[in-house]
C-alpha positions in Angstrom: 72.0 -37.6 -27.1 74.7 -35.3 -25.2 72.4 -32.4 -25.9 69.2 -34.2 -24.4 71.2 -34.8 -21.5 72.4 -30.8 -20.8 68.9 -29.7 -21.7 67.1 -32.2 -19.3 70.0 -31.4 -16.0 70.0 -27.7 -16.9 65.6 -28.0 -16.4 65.8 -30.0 -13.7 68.0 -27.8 -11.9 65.5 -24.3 -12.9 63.0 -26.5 -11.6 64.9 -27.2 -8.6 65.8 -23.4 -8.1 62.4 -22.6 -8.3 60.9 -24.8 -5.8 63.6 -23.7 -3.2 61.1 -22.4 -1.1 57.2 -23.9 -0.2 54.4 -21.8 1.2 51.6 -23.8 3.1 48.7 -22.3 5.1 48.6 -19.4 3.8 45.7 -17.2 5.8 44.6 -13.4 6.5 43.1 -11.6 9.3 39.0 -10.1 7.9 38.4 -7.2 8.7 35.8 -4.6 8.8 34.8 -1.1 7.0 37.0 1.6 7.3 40.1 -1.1 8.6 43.1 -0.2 7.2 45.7 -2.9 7.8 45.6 -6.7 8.9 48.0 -9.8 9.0 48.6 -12.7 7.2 50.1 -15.7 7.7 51.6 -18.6 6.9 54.3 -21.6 7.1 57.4 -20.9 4.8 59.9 -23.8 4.2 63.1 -23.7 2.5 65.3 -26.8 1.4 68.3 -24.8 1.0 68.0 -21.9 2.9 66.7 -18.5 1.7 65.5 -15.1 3.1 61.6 -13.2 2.7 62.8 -10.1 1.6 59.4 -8.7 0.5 55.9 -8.9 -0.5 53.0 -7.2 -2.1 49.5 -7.6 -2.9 47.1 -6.1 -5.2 44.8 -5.5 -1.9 47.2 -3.3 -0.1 49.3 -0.3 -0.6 52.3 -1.6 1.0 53.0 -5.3 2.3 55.3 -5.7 5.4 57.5 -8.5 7.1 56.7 -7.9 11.5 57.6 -9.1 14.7 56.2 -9.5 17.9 58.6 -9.3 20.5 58.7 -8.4 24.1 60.3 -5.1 25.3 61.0 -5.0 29.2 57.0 -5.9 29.5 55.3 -4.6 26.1 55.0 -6.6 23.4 55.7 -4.4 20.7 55.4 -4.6 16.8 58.0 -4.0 14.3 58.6 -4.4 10.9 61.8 -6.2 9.9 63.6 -5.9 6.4 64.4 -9.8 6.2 63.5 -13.2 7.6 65.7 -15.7 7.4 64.3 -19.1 6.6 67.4 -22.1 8.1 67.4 -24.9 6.0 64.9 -27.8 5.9 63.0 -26.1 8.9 59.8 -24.8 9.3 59.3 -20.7 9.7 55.6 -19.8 10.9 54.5 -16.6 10.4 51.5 -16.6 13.4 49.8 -14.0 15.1 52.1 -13.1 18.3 54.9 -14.0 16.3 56.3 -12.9 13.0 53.6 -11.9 10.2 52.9 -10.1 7.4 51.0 -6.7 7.7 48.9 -5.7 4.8 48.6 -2.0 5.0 46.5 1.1 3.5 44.0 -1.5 2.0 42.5 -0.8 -0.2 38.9 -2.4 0.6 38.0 -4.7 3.4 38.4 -8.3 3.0 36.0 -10.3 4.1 35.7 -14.1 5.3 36.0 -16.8 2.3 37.3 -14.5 0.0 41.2 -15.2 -1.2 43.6 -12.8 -1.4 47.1 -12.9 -3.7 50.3 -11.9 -1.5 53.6 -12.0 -4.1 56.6 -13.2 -1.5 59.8 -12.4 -2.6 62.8 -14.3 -1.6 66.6 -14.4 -1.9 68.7 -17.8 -1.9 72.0 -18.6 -0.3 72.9 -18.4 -3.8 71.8 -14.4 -4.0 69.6 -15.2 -6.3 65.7 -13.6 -6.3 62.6 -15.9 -5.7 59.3 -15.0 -5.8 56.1 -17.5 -4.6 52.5 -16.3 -5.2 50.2 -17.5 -2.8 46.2 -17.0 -2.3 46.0 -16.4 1.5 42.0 -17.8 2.9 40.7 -14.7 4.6 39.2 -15.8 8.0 37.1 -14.6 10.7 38.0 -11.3 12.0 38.8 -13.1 15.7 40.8 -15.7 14.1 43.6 -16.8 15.7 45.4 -19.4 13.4 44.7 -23.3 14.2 42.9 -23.9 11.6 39.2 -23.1 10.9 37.1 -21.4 14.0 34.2 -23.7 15.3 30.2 -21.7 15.9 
């Protein structure tokens, strides 16, 4: 019975590990021929506090964490090597804010199609996360809030 026990605390805590961090919204920029990078984006939520650290998707060459942040009076774009994710609060990845850049794609994505992004975290505890997610590829002109109205 002791052995039950160990085995069911020591899956409930990998389970627990695993779900450290939720994904929700998860969308990407269309684009058209010949475009070679968009963003994606996206709420990120961890319980315990973690970091994105990385990402790649099948669709582009190389997947970036950005910022948008004002210098003097430009808004300029930068990619970061972390974001930190506090715990129990909401992150959002949005355009003007921080994103995700998909670069050197590899075709153009097109609206209704769904794209795979691999996020890779790391805990408070140092250890290594990672969160698939299909990411809804929108309207060129989307702007995040939901779906655009015609």
């Amino acid at each position: 019975m002791r052995t039950v026990w160990f085995v069911a605390l020591a899956l409930g805590l990998a389970a627990s590990a695993q779900a450290q961090v939720s994904v929700s919204g998860a969308w990407a920029r269309g684009t058209v021929e010949g475009q070679r990078a968009t963003g994606a984006f996206m709420q990120l939520r961890s319980a315990d506090g973690a970091a994105l650290v990385g990402a790649e998707s099948p669709v582009a060459g190389v997947v970036e964490i950005h910022e948008m942040r004002m210098d003097g009076n430009t808004m300029r774009m930068r990619a970061v090597p972390r974001l930190e994710l506090p715990a129990g609060q909401a992150v959002d990845l949005k355009p003007g804010g921080y994103h995700m850049m998909l670069i050197n794609l590899k075709a153009p994505l097109r609206k209704g199609e769904s794209v795979p992004i691999r996020l890779k975290f790391q805990g408070q505890d140092g250890k290594p996360q990672e969160v698939e997610v299909k990411a809804e590829v929108r309207d060129l002109t989307a702007s995040g809030g939901g779906h655009m109205k015609h």
